[in-house]
Each structure stands twice: as C-alpha cells, then as structure tokens.
C-alpha positions as CSV (number, residue, x, y, z in Angstrom):
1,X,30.4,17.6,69.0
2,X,30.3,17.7,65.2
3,X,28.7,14.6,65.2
4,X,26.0,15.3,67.7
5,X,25.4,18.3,65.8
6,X,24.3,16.4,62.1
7,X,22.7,14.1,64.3
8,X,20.1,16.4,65.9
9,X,20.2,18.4,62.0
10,X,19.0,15.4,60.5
11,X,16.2,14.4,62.9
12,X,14.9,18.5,62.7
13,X,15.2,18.2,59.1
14,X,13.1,14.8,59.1
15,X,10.3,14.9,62.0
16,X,8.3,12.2,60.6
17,X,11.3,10.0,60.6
18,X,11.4,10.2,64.4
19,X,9.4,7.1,65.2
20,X,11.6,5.5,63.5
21,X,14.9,6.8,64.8
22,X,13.7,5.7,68.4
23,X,13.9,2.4,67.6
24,X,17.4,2.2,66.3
25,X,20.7,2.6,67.9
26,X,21.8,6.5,68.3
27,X,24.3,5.9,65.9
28,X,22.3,4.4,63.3
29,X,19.3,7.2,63.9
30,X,22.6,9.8,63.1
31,X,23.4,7.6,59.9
32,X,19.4,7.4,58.1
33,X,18.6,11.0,58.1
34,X,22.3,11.5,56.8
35,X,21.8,9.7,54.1
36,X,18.4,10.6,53.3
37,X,19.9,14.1,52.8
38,X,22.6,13.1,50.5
39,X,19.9,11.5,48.0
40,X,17.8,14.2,48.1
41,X,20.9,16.5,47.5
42,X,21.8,14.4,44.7
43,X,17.9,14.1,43.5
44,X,18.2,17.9,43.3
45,X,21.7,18.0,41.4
46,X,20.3,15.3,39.0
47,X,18.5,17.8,36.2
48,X,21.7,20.1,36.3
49,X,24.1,17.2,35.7
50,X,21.9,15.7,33.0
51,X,21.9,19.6,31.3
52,X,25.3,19.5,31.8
53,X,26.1,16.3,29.5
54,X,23.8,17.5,27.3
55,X,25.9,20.3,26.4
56,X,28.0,20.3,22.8
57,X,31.7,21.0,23.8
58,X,32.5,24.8,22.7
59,X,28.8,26.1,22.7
60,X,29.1,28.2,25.4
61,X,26.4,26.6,27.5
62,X,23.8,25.4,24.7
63,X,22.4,22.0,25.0
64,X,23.2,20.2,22.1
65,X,19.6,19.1,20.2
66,X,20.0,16.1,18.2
67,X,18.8,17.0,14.1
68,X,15.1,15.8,13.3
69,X,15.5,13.2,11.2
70,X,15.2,13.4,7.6
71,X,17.7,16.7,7.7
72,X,21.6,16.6,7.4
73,X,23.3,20.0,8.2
74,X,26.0,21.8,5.7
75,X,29.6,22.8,6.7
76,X,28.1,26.2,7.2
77,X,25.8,24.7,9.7
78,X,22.6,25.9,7.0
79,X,20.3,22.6,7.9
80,X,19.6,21.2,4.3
81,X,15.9,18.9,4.3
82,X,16.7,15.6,2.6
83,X,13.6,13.9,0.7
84,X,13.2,10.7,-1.0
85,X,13.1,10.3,-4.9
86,X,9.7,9.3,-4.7
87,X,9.2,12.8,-3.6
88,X,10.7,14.3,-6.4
89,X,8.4,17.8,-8.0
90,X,9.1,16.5,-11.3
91,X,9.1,12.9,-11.3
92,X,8.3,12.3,-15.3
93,X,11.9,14.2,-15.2
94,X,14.1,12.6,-12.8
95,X,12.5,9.2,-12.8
96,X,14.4,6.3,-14.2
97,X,12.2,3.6,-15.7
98,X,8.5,3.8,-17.5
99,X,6.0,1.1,-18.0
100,X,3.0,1.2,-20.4
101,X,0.3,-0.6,-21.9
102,X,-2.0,-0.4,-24.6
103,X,-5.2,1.4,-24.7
104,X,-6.9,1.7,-28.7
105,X,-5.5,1.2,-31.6
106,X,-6.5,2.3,-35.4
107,X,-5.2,1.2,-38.3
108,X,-4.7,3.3,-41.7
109,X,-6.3,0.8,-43.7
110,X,-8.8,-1.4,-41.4
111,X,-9.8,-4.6,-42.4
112,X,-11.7,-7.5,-40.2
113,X,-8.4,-9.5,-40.0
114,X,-7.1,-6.7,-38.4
115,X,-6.1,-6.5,-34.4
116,X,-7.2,-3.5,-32.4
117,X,-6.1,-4.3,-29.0
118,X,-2.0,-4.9,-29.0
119,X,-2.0,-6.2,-25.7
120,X,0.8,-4.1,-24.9
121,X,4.1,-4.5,-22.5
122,X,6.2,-2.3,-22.3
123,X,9.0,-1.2,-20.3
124,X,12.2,1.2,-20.9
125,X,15.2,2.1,-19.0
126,X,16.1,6.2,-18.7
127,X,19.9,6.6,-18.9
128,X,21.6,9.8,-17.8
129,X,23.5,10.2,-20.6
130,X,22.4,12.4,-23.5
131,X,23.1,12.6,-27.6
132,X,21.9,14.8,-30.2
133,X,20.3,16.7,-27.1
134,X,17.9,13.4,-26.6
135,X,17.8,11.1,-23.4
136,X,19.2,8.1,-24.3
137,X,16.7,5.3,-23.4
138,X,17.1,0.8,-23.7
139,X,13.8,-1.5,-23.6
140,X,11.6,-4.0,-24.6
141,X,8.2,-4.8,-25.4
142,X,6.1,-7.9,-25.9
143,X,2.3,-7.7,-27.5
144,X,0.2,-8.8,-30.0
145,X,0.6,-7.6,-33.7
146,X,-2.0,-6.8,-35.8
147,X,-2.8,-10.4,-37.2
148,X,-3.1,-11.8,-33.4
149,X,0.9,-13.0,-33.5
150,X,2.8,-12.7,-30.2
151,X,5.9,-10.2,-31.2
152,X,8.4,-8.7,-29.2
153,X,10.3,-5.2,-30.0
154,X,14.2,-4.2,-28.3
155,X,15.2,-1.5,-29.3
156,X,16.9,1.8,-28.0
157,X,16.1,5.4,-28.4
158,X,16.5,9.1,-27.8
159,X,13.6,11.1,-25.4
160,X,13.1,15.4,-26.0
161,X,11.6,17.9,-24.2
162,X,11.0,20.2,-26.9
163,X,9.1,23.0,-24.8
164,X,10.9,25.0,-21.8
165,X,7.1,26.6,-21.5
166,X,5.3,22.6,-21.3
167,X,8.1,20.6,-20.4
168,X,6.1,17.4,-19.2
169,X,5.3,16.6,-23.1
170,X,8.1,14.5,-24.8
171,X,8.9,13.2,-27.8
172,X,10.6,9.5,-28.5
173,X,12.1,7.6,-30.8
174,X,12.8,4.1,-30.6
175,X,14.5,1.6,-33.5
176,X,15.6,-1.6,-32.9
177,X,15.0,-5.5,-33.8
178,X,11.3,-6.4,-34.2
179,X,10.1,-10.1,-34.3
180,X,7.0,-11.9,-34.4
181,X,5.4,-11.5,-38.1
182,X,5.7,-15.2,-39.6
183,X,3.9,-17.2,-42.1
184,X,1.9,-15.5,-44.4
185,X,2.2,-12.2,-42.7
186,X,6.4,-11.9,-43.0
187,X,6.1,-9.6,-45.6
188,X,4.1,-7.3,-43.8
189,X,7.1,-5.9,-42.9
190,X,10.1,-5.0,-44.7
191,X,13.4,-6.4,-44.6
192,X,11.8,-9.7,-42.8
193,X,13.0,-12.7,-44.2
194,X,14.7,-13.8,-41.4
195,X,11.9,-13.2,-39.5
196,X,13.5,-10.5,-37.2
197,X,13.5,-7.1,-39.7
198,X,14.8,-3.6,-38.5
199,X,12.4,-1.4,-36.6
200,X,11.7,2.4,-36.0
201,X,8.7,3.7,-33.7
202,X,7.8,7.0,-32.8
203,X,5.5,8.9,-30.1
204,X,4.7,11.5,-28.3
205,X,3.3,12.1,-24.8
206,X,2.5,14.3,-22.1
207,X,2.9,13.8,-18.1
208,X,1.1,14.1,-15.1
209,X,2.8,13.7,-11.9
210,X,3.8,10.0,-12.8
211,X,0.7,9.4,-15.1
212,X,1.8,9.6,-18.8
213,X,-0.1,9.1,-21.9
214,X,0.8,8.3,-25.7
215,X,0.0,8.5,-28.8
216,X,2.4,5.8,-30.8
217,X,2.8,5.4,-34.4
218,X,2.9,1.7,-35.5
219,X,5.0,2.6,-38.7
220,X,2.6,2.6,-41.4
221,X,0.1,0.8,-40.2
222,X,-1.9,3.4,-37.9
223,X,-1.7,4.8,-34.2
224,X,-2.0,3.3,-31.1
225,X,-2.8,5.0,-27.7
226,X,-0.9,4.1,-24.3
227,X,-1.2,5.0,-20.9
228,X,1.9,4.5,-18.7
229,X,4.1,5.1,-15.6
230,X,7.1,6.1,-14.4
231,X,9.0,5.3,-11.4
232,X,12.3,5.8,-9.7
C-alpha cells in the first residue's frame, strides 16, 4: 500500500511526466518521479548546505568572509591595510637608494679649459643606522672633472634633516677617495701624488615626492646643480 501510495504521489506531483510513465513498466514509472523528487529536494537543500560550510566554527551562525586582499587582521581582530613601499607618504624619507646626475655647473674661477657639464653618475646606498644624528650613507660616482678627465669618487657620508617644519630639505656630506686628476692637472688637487687624494663634498637638497634636487659644492672649485631620485 505504501508503495502504491508514492507511486500515484509522484505521478500527481509530475503530470507532464505522464506520457512518459505509460510507457515504462509500473515499477519503473513508481521509481522516475521518486527520484526526480529527491534531486529537487536536494537542489533545494543545496544553498543551505553551501551557507552552512561557509560558516567560521564558533561565530554563532556568521558566514565566514574571506579578507580583501591587501589587508592582514591584528590579534584584536582590528583589520590593519597593508601597502607597498612604493606607496610610502614620505618616500625621500624611507627610501633606500638615490640616483642623480648632473645638471650646470659654475666654477669660482672660469677659464676656457674649464668643463661645465660633469657628466655626472651618481648613486648612494641609505643605511638605517645613524651617527652624530646623520644617516649614514656608502656610494659612488663616475663623471667628468673639470679638465675633461674621466674620475670616479667613493666615499661615505652622513645625511640631516635639519628642519622638523620642512623636513624634505637635507643636508649631506660625503668624504672619501677621489681619482681621476693625472698629468698636468694632479696638482689640482691636494694630497694627489699618488693619483688617488682624500675627498670631502658637500650639498644640500630639497625633495618632492621622489624628485630631489641639489646644489653640490665641488670643493673649491665652484657649484654644481643635480637632479636625482630615490627609490625603495
């Protein structure tokens, strides 16, 4: 009797399946509509068992939501956006490394033998450590000295901040080993006759975003201007 009963359910429940059940055995048209009502019943149950999974153990019911990427969540569960250093507000600050390039230069005393584009190269490391309340700072530079000789500059060197109110302008100074000045220009600089002499260079600059400028003074020679960038 139970069986005659879901039999005759499942043809009410599916009329347009009737054609079809005529032309199968009685116990095979009892079978189709059976089963066509446990997919649907399990079609229906489908969204609540996905919500279900979804569910973070001990939230009382709340779906768990995976974190938007580019966030990581504290102990306290405060979500904390995470940015890349290329994003950084201050980037003159935190960045590590700064290239520049020469712009003009002047000399004191000009004179027609006399180079005015240094064909400057210029890069310096930013350390995190600090003395004499400087960054400390290691580089090189290649160019072209003021007689149109090919000289090269390492050195290392201390960077300030001297202004809380404009603190993108810096000071630097840089001393180190300085070669290049041969022949008849070796004594242009002191302490040469080796031809590498002792060094000491200093400038100051100012910032924008990454964009810095300089004014450098080439000992006592004159001033040459720079334009530079920093990166992470």
């Amino acid at each position: 009797m139970s069986s005659l009963s879901s039999c005759t359910l499942g043809a009410w429940a599916l009329p347009s399946l009737s054609a079809i059940v005529n032309r199968v055995s009685p116990a095979s048209a009892c079978r189709v509509p059976a089963l066509l009502l446990a997919a649907a019943c399990f079609l229906g149950a489908a969204p609540a068992m996905a919500q279900s999974a979804g569910t973070a153990p001990g939230s009382e019911g709340t779906p768990a939501m995976a974190e938007p990427a580019g966030t990581a969540t504290g102990s306290e569960g405060t979500t904390a956006v995470t940015t890349s250093v290329w994003d950084a507000p201050e980037p003159w600050r935190t960045d590590r490394f700064y290239f520049q390039t020469s712009l003009a230069t002047v000399h004191w005393n000009p004179s027609d033998k006399h180079n005015n584009n240094q064909k400057l190269v210029y890069g310096e490391w930013r350390l995190q450590e600090r003395w004499l309340g400087g960054q400390v700072l290691v580089g090189a530079a290649a160019f072209s000295n003021s007689f149109y000789q090919p000289s090269q500059f390492v050195f290392g060197g201390l960077l300030w901040r001297p202004f809380d109110s404009v603190p993108a302008a810096y000071a630097r100074v840089a001393a180190g080993v300085l070669h290049g000045y041969k022949g008849e220009y070796q004594d242009k600089i002191p302490f040469n006759s080796t031809g590498f002499a002792p060094a000491a260079i200093g400038s100051v600059g100012y910032c924008f975003n990454r964009i810095c400028g300089e004014m450098v003074l080439i000992g006592t020679s004159g001033v040459m201007w720079t334009l530079g960038v920093t990166l992470p």
